[in-house]
C-alpha positions in Angstrom: 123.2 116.8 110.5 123.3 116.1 106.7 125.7 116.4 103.9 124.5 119.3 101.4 127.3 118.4 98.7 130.3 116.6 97.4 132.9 117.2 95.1 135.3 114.1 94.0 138.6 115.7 92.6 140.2 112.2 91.6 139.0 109.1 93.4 139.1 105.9 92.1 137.2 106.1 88.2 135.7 109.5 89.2 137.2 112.8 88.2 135.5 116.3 88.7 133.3 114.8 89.9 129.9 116.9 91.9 126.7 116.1 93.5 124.3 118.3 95.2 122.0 116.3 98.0 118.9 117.1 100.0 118.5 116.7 103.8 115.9 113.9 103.6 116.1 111.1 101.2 118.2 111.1 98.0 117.4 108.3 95.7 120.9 108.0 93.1 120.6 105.8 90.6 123.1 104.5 87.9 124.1 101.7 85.7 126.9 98.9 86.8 130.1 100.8 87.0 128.5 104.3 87.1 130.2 104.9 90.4 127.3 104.5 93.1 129.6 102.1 95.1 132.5 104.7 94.5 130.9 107.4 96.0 129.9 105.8 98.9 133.5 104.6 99.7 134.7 108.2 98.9 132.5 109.2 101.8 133.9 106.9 104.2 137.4 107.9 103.0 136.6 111.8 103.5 135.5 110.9 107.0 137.6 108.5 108.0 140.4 108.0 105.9 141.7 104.8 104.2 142.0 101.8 106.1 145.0 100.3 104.9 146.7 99.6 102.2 144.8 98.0 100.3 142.1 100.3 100.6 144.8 103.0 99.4 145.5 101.2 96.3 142.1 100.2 95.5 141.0 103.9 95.3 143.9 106.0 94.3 143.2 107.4 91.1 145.1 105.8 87.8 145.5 109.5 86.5 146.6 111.6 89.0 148.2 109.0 91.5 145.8 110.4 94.6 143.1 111.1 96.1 140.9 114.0 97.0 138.1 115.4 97.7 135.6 117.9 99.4 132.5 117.5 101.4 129.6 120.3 102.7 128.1 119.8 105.7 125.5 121.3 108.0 125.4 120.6 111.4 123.2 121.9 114.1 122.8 125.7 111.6 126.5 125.6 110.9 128.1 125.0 107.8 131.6 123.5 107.1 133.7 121.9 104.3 135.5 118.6 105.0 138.8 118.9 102.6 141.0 115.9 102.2 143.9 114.8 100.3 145.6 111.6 99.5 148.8 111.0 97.6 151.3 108.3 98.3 151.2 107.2 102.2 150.6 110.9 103.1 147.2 112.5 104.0 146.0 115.9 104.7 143.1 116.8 106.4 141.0 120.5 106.7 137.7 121.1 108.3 136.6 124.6 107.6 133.9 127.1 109.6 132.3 128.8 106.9 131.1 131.2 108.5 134.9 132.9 109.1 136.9 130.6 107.0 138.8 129.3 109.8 140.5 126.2 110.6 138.3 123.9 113.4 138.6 120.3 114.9 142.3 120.3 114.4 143.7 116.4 115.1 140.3 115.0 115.5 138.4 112.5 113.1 135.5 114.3 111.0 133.2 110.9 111.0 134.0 111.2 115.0 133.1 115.3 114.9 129.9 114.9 112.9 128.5 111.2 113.1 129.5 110.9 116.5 130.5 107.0 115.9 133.7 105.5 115.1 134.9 103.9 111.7 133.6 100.3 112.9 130.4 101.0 114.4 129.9 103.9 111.4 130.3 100.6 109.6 128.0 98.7 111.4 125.2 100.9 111.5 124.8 103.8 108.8 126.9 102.2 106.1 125.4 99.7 104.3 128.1 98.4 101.5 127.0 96.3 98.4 128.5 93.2 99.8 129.0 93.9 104.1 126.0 95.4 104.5 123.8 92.6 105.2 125.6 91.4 108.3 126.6 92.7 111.3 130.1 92.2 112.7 128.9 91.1 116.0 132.4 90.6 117.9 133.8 93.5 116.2 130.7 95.5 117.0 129.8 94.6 120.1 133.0 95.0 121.6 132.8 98.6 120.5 129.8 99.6 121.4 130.8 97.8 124.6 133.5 100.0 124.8 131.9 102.9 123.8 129.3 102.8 126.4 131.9 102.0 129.4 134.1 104.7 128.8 132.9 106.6 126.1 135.7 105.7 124.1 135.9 103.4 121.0 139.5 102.9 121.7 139.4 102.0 125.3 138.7 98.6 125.0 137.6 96.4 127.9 137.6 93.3 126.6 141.8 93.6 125.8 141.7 95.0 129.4 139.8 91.9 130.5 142.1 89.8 128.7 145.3 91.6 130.5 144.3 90.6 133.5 143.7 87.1 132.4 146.7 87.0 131.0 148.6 88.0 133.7 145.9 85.7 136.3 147.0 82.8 133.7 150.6 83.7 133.3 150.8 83.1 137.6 148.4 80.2 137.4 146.0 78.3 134.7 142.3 78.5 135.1 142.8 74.4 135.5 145.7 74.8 138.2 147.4 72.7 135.8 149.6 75.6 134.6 151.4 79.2 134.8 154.0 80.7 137.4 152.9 79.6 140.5 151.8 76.1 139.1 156.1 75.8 138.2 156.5 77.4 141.4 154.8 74.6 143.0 156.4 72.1 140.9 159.7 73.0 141.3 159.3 72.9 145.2 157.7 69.5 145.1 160.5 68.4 142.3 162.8 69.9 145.0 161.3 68.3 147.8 160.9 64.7 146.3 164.9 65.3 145.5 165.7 65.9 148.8 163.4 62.6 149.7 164.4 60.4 147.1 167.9 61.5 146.6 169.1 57.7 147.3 166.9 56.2 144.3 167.4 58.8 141.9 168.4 56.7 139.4 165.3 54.5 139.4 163.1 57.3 138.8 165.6 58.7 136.2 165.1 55.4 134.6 160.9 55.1 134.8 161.2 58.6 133.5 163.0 57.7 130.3 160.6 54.7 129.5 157.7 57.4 129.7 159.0 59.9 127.8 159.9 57.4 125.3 156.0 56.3 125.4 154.7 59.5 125.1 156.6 60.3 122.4 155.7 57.2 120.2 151.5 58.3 121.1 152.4 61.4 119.9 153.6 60.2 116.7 150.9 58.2 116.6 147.6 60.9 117.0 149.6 63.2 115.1 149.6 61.1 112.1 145.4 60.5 112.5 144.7 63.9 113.1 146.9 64.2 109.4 144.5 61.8 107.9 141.5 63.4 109.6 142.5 67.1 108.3 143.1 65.8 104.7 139.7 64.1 104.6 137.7 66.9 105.9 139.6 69.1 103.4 138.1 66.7 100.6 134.9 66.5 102.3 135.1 70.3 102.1 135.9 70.7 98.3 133.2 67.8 97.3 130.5 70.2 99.1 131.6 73.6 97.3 131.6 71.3 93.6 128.3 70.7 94.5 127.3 73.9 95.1 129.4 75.0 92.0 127.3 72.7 90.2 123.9 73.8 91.7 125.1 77.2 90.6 125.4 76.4 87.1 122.4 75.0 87.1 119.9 77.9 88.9 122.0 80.3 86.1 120.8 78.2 83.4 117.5 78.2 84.6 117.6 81.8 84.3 119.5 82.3 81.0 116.6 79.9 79.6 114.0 82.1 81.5 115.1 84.9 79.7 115.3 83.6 77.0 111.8 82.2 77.0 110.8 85.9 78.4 112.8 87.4 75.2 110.9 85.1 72.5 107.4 86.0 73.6 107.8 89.4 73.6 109.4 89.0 69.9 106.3 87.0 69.4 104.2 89.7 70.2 106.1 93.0 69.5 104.1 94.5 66.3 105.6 97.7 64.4 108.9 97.6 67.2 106.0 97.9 70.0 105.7 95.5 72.8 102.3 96.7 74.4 102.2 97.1 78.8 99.7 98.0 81.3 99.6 101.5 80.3 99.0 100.8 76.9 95.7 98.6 77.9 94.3 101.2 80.2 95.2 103.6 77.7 93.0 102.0 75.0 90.6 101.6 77.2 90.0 105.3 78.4 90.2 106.0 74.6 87.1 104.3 74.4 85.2 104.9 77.3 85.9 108.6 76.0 84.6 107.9 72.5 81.4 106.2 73.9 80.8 109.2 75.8 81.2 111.3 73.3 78.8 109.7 71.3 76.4 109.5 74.1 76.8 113.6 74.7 76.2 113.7 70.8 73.0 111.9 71.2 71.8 114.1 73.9 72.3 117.0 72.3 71.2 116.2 69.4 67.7 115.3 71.3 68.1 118.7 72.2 68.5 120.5 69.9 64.9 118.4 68.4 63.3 119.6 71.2 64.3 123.4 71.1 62.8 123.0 67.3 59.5 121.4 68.3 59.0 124.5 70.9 60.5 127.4 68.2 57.6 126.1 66.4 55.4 126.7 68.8 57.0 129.9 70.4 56.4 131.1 66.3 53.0 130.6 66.7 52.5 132.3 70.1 54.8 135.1 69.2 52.7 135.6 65.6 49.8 136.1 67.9 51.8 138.5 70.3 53.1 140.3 67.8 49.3 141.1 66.0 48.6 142.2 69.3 51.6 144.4 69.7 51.5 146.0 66.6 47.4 146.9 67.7 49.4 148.5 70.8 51.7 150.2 68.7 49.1 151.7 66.7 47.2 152.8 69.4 50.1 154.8 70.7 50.7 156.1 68.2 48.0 157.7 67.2 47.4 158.6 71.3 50.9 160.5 71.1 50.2 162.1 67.7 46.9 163.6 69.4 49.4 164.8 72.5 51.4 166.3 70.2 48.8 168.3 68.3 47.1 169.2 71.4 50.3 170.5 72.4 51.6 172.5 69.4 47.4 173.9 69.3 47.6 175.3 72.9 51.4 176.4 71.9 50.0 178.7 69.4 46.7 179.7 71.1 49.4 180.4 74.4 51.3 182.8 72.4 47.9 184.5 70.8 46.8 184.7 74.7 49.9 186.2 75.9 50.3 188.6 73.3 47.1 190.1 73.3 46.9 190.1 77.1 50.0 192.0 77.0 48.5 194.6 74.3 45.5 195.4 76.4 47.3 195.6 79.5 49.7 198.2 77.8 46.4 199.9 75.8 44.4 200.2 79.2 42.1 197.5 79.5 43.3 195.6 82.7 40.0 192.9 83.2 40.4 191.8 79.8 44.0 191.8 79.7 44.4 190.0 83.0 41.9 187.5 81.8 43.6 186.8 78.3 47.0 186.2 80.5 44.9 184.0 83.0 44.2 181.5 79.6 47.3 181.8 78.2 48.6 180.7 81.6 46.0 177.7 81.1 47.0 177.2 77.7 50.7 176.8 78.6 50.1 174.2 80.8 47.9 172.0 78.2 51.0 172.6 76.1 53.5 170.9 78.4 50.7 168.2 79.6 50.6 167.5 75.8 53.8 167.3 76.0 54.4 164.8 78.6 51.7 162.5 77.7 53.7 162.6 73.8 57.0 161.4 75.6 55.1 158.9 77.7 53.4 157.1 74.5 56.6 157.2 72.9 58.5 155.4 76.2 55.8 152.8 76.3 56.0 152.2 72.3 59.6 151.7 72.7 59.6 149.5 75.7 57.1 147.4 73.7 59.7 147.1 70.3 62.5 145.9 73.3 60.5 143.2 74.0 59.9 142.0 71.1 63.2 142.0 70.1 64.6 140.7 73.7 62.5 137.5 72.6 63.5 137.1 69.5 67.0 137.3 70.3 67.0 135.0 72.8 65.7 132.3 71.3 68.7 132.7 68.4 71.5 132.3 71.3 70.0 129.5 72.5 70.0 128.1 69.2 73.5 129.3 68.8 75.0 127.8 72.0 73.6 124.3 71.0 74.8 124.0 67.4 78.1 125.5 69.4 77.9 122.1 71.6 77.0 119.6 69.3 79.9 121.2 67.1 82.4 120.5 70.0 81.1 117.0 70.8 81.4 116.4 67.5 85.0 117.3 67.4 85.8 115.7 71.0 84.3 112.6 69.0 86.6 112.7 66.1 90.0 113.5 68.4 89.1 110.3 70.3 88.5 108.5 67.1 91.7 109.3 66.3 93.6 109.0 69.1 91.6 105.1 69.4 93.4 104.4 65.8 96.5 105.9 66.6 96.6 103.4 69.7 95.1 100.8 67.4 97.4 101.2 64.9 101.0 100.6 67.2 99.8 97.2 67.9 98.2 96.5 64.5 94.9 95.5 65.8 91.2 96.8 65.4 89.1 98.5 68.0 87.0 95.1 69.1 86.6 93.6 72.2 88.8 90.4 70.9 91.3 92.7 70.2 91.7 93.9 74.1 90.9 90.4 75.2 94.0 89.4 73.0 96.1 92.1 74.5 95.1 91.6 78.0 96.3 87.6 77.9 99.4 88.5 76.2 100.0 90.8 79.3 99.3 88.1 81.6 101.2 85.7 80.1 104.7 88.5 79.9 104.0 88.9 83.2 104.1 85.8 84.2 107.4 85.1 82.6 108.5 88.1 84.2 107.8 86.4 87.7 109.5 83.2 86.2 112.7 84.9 85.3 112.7 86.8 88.6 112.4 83.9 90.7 115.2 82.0 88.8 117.2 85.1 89.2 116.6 85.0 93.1 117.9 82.0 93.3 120.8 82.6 91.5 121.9 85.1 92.9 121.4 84.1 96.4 123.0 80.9 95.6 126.1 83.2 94.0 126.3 86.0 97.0 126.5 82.9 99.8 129.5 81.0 97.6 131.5 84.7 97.5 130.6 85.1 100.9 131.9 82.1 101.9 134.7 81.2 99.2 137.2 83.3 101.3 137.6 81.1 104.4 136.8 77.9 102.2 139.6 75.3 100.8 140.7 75.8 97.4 140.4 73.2 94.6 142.9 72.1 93.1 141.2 70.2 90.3 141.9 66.4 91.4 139.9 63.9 91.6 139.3 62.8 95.0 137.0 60.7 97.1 136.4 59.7 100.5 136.1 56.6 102.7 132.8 55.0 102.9 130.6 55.6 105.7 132.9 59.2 105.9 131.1 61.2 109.2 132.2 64.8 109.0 130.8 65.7 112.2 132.4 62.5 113.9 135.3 63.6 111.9 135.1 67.3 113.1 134.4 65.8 116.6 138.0 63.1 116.5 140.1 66.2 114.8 138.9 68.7 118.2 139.8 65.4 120.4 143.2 64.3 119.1 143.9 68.5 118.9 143.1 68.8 122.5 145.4 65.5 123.2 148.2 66.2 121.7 148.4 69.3 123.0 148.2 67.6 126.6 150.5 65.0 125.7 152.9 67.3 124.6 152.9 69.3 127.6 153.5 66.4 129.6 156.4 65.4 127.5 157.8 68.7 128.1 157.5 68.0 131.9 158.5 64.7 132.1 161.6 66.0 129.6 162.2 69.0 132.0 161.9 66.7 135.3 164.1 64.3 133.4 166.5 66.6 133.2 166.2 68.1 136.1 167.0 64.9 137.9 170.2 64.1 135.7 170.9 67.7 136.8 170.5 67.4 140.6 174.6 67.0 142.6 173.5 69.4 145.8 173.2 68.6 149.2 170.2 68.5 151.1 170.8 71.8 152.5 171.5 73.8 149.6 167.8 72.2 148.0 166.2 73.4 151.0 167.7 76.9 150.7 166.4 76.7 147.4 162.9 75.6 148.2 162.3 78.4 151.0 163.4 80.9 148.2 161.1 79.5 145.8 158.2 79.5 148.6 158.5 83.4 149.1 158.3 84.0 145.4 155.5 81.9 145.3 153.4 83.3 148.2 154.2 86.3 147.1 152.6 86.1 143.1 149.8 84.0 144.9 148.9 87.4 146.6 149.5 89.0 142.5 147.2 86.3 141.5 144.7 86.7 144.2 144.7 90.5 142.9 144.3 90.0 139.4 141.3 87.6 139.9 139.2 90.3 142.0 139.7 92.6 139.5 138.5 90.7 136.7 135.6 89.9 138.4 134.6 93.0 138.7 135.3 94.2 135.6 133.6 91.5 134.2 130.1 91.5 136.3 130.2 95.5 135.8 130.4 94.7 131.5 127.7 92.1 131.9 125.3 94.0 133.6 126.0 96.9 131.0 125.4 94.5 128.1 122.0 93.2 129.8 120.6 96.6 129.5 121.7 96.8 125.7 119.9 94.1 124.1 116.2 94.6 125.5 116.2 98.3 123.8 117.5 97.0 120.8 115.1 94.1 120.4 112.2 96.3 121.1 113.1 99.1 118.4 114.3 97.0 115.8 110.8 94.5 116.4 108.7 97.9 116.0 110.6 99.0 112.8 110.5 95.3 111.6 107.1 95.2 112.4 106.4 98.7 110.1 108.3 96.8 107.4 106.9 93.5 107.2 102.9 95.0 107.7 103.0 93.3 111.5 104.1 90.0 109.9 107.2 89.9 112.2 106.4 91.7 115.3 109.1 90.8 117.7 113.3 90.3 116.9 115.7 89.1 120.0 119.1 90.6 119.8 122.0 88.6 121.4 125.1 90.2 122.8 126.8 89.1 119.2 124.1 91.3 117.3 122.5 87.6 116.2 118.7 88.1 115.4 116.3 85.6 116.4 112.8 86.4 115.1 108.7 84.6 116.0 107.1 84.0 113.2 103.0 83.1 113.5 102.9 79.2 112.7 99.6 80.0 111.2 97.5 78.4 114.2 97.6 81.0 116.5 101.0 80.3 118.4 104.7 81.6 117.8 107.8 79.8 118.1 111.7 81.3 118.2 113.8 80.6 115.3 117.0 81.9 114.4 118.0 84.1 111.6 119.0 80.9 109.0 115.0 80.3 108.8 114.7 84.1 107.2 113.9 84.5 103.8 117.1 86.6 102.0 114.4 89.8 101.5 113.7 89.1 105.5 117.3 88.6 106.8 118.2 92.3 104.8 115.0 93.7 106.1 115.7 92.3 109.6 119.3 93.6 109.9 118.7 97.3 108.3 116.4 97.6 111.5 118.5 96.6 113.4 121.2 98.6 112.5 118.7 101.8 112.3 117.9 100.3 116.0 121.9 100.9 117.1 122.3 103.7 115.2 119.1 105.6 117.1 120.7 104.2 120.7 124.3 105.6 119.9 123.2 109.2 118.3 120.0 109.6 119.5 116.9 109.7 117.1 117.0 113.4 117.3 120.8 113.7 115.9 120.9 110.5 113.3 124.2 110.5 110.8 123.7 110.3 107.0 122.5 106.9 106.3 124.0 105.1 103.1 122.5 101.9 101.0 124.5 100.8 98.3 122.2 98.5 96.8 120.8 97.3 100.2 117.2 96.4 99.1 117.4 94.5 96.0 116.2 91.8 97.5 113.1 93.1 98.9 109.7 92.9 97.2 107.9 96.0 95.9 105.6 96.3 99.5 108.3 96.3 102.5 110.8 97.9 99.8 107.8 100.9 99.9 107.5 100.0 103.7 111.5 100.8 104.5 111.7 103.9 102.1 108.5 105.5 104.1 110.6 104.6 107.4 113.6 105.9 106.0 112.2 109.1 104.9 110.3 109.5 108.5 113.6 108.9 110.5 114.6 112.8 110.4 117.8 111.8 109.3 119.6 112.1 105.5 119.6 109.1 103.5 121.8 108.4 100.1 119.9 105.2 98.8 122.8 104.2 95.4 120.7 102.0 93.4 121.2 100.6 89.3 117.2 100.0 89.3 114.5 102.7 89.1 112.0 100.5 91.1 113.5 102.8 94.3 112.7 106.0 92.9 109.0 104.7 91.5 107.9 103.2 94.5 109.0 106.6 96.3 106.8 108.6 93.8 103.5 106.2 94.1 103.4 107.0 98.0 101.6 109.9 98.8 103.2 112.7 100.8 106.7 111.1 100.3 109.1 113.7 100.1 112.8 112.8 97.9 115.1 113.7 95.8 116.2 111.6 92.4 119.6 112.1 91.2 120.7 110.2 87.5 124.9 109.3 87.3 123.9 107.9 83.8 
């Protein structure tokens, strides 16, 4: 399935907005605030919707007040259009068979329809965003792939039907026994029962129960007021670590502002005529002259030639002087033969017609012998005539064959001249292009054809490049540094700007470790107040008889036998439930492991062979400690480049064991890789493009879309928002 186009009415900045896309990998680059990011949320709008309000206001469009949109796709042969329309809180949704221009799908989800995944595992697996794509929700994930998997739908969760029946198990009685319905159940009869006991010294346990309540009250006071002190110094603790980190950020960025800078100066330093020379520019100069030393070789050798070819024209003169004395003896010689044939000929001619006239006279006059013998030798004359003949037109055939010859030879020795002085001509002018084409090159850098010159060149290359390396390293660092504080600022404290310090010898994980302990007492504390305040009160209450609190307690007996039963119930169904979920999930995380290692592995060139997957969607990964053995370590010890590699196989990983790697949705990176070097970047994009499955890679940088075009036999598509 794959998206052939999409047309943005108003969404967001975008306005009329069209882009045509191929099945396999589409490679959309654009500047900062070109829209890349806006297109992949108007996807996840058309196919899902918005997903709240604040996504609603985020994306309605400042000129028209709404948003809409349109969408081809191509599932399975078929073609349909995904219309949808936002203005206000109301949406409208279409899907369209173009093949009749009906209506389809009415009431259902398109993302659900086509991608077969809902909104949060679409999320989690296809949709890489600029600044979520890097992680993996792992509760929110794994509950609904959990969910998905057990009953094939996203909605049906069994975690919140776990956690009814635990609810309802703890409502009748706490996991401790300490709490719940039946635990009050229980209490009350005992309270009952010790009433009816001790109904004579009531008031002495009324009185024991004041002091204690009185007691617990003042402890309470007490860790409430350190567990105040303990909150307020973590809370300073907390804002001292993020102005160090504030102030390490400063820092890294101007490391890189000077980096630039530094960068910036030495290619002023070095830029001649408003030309800054590169790579190209080096192996350009130096095929220039390669070529011209070529050329100048060819003109050598064919100038040696074309020496040669004189020497032997002055000896095939000689020879053919020599020939042609001969020849012209030949000539002569026929000549004279035919003009003999042809005398012969015309001789016999006449003496033939003599013959045959007289013959033909004496046969007429009466004299047969004679004039049957004066026909018998003009009959003999006629055929000297035509062998005359014959032997004339033979002399003449051999005489002309013989003037051929001479000429053949003659001729051929002026075409060989010819097609040298042709070649030397065209070396001469492939000499002179190159020439050129060496000073033009020259002359944009202002320096001479020399060997100093490209030695010059080729260590002002080095050293740009390795500024280059300098400024990318410091930029790494920044803006890993920067994407961890935004990540984090939003559950962080908030400074306030005061100067604050903290208590010497401060331990915030001692601290961390008092504030869970005094939490966990108060809470307990509290609750027995409440009972001691409720039994207190109960036994101020109590003015029955004996008989009426048993009456009472047998009532309260029933009810609790009976929700003991309720409870009893609720407990074997959660543990079945629960076992039945667990062994699901242990059949989960082995698949995933194995085909995220072996895309992992075609990323990092076999460097990281092997990824664990948790139930979370936590990576742990075994690196090779460079002696031979392998330990496990957890995601933290990634590089950035490795974590983003790590966690777009895995979610390529999920996505292939939800759909299927035969039926794969449209894939979307919105900047996903720009922390990945040039190899694995060229690694992921020949995976990508091998997965069968659409991919929309939104990038600022061309390094996507170059790296793509230097690997042979990759097939993509580049589209330009600029």
């Amino acid at each position: 399935m794959y998206i052939e186009s999409i047309y943005i009415g108003n969404f967001a900045g975008l306005h009329r907005f069209g882009l045509e896309l191929s099945g396999g990998l589409n490679i959309i680059e654009g500047k900062n605030e070109s829209g890349k990011s806006t297109i992949g949320a108007f996807l996840r709008f058309l196919f899902y919707g918005f997903t709240g309000k604040e996504d609603r206001e985020r994306h309605m469009s400042f000129l028209s007040g709404s948003a809409e949109g349109s969408a081809i796709v191509n599932c399975d042969g078929k073609r349909y259009r995904i219309e949808r329309r936002a203005a206000g809180t109301r949406e409208t949704l279409a899907i369209i068979d173009l093949d009749d221009g009906s209506r389809c799908f009415e009431g259902k989800v398109p993302g659900e329809v086509f991608f077969r995944l809902p909104e949060r595992l679409f999320v989690s697996t296809v949709f890489v965003g600029q600044t979520t794509g890097r992680k993996i929700n792992g509760r929110e994930t794994a509950e609904a792939v959990e969910n998905l998997l057990f009953s094939a739908d996203e909605t049906v969760s069994v975690k919140k039907t776990l956690q009814l029946l635990d609810k309802a198990r703890t409502a009748l009685l706490h996991k401790n026994k300490k709490g719940g319905r039946i635990r009050e159940l229980e209490d009350r009869i005992a309270s009952l029962s010790e009433a009816r006991r001790e109904a004579s010294d009531m008031s002495g346990e009324r009185i024991s129960l004041g002091g204690s309540v009185e007691a617990l009250r003042n402890r309470i006071r007490s860790e409430e007021k350190q567990l105040e002190e303990l909150q307020e110094n973590l809370r300073i603790f907390e804002i001292l670590e993020i102005r160090k980190r504030n102030h390490r950020l400063q820092e890294l960025e101007k490391q890189y502002r000077r980096s630039v800078e530094e960068a910036d100066r030495f290619r002023l330093q070095y830029t001649r005529g408003g030309f800054f020379p590169d790579r190209q520019y080096l192996q350009r100069l130096r095929d220039c002259g390669e070529e011209l030393s070529a050329a100048d070789g060819a003109i050598r050798d064919i100038r040696g030639e074309l020496e040669q070819f004189e020497r032997e024209a002055e000896i095939r003169r000689a020879d053919r002087r020599n020939r042609s004395e001969r020849l012209d003896a030949e000539l002569a010689r026929l000549s004279y033969r035919r003009s003999l044939a042809v005398a012969a000929a015309f001789l016999c001619c006449l003496l033939f017609i003599v013959a045959a006239s007289a013959g033909v006279l004496m046969l007429l006059g009466g004299s047969q012998a004679l004039g049957v013998g004066l026909l018998s030798a003009s009959a003999l004359l006629f055929a000297g005539m035509v062998t005359g003949f014959v032997f004339s037109s033979r002399h003449a055939a051999e005489r002309k064959r013989l003037e051929a010859g001479r000429q053949s030879d003659e001729d051929n020795g002026h075409a060989r001249l010819e097609q040298i002085r042709l070649r030397l001509e065209k070396a001469n002018e492939e000499r002179a292009r190159y020439k050129t084409m060496l000073d033009d090159l020259c002359g944009q850098w202002r320096i001479t054809p020399s060997t100093r010159a490209l030695t010059e060149l080729t260590d002002v290359l080095e050293k740009s490049e390795k500024l280059a390396q300098k400024t990318e390293f410091c930029r790494v660092a920044y803006v890993n540094l920067k994407t961890e504080a935004e990540e984090r600022s939003a559950y962080e404290a908030e400074d306030d700007g005061q100067p604050c310090s903290l208590p010497d010898k401060f331990d915030p994980k001692e601290a961390g470790r008092r504030k869970s302990f005094l939490t966990a007492r108060i809470k307990i504390d509290t609750e027995t107040l409440h009972r001691d305040e409720l039994r207190l009160t109960q036994l101020s209450a109590v003015s029955v008889s004996p008989a009426e609190l048993t009456e009472e307690i047998t009532a309260l007996e029933q009810e609790r036998d009976r929700l003991t039963e309720k409870h009893d119930a609720c407990l074997l169904a959660y543990e079945a439930l629960e076992e039945a979920s667990r062994k699901m999930r242990g059949g989960v995380s082995p698949r995933l492991s194995e085909t995220a290692g072996r895309l992992m592995a075609a990323v990092t060139d076999g460097k990281y062979e092997e990824l664990g997957v948790d139930g979370s969607f936590s990576l742990t990964f075994r690196p090779d400690n460079g002696n031979g053995t392998r330990m496990t370590r957890e995601e933290e010890y990634m590089s950035a480049g490795t974590a983003d590699a790590a966690y777009v196989s895995l979610r390529l990983a999920l996505a292939s064991f939800l759909c299927g790697s035969d039926r794969l949705p449209p894939m979307i990176f919105d900047e996903s890789f720009s922390r990945l070097d040039d190899g694995r970047l060229t690694n992921m994009l020949r995976i990508l493009e091998g997965s069968r499955a659409q991919v929309l890679l939104l990038t600022s940088l061309d390094r996507e879309a170059r790296l793509a075009g230097g690997c042979g036999g990759l097939r993509f598509r580049t589209v330009s928002l600029d």
